[in-house]
C-alpha positions in Angstrom: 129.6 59.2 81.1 126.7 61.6 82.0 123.5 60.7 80.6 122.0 63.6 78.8 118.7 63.6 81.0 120.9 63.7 84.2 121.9 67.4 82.4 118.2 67.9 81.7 117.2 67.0 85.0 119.7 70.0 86.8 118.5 72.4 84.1 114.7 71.8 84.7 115.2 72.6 88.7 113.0 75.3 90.0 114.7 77.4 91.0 117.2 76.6 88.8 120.3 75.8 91.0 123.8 76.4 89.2 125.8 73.4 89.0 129.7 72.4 87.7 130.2 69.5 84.4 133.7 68.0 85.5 135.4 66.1 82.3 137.7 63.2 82.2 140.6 65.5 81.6 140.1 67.5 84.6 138.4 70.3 83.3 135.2 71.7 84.7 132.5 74.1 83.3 130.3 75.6 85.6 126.8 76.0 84.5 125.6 79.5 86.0 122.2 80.1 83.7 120.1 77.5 82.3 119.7 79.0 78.7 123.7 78.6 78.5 123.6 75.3 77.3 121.5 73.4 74.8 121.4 69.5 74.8 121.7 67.6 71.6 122.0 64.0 70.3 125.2 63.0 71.3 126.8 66.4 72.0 125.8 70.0 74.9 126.4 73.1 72.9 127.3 75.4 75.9 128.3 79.1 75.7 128.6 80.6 79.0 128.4 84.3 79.4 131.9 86.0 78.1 133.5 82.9 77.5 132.9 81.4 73.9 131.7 78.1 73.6 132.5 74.9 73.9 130.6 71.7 72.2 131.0 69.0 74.8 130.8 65.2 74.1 128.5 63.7 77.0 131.2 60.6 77.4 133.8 62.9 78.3 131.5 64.7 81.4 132.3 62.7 84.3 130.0 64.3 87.2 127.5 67.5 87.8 128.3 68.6 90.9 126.2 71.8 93.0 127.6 74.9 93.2 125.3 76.0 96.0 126.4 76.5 99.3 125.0 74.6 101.8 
């Protein structure tokens, strides 16, 4: 489980560096803009650009993981 500050933590980078939320089931999100998701209590609201949205439970994100190259 991902703590919700570990989110916060990517999202406050400067300059914001895009990063991927992979789930328990395999699934991954990638996190491209900073204003595309918005941390709550127990849930992320994210709605990434042309894709709907998704409400995900922070047990079920497994790792953030850079999409930068290096």
């Amino acid at each position: 489980m991902i703590d919700p500050g570990d989110i916060q933590e990517q999202l406050d980078k400067v300059p914001f560096e895009p990063f991927r939320m992979r789930l328990v089931n395999g699934v991954h999100y990638d996190v491209e803009h900073a204003d595309s998701i918005t941390l709550m209590d127990r849930y992320a609201f994210f709605a990434p650009p042309k894709s709907g949205w998704f409400i995900l439970d922070y047990g079920a994100i497994v790792s953030l993981e850079s999409l930068r190259d290096d």
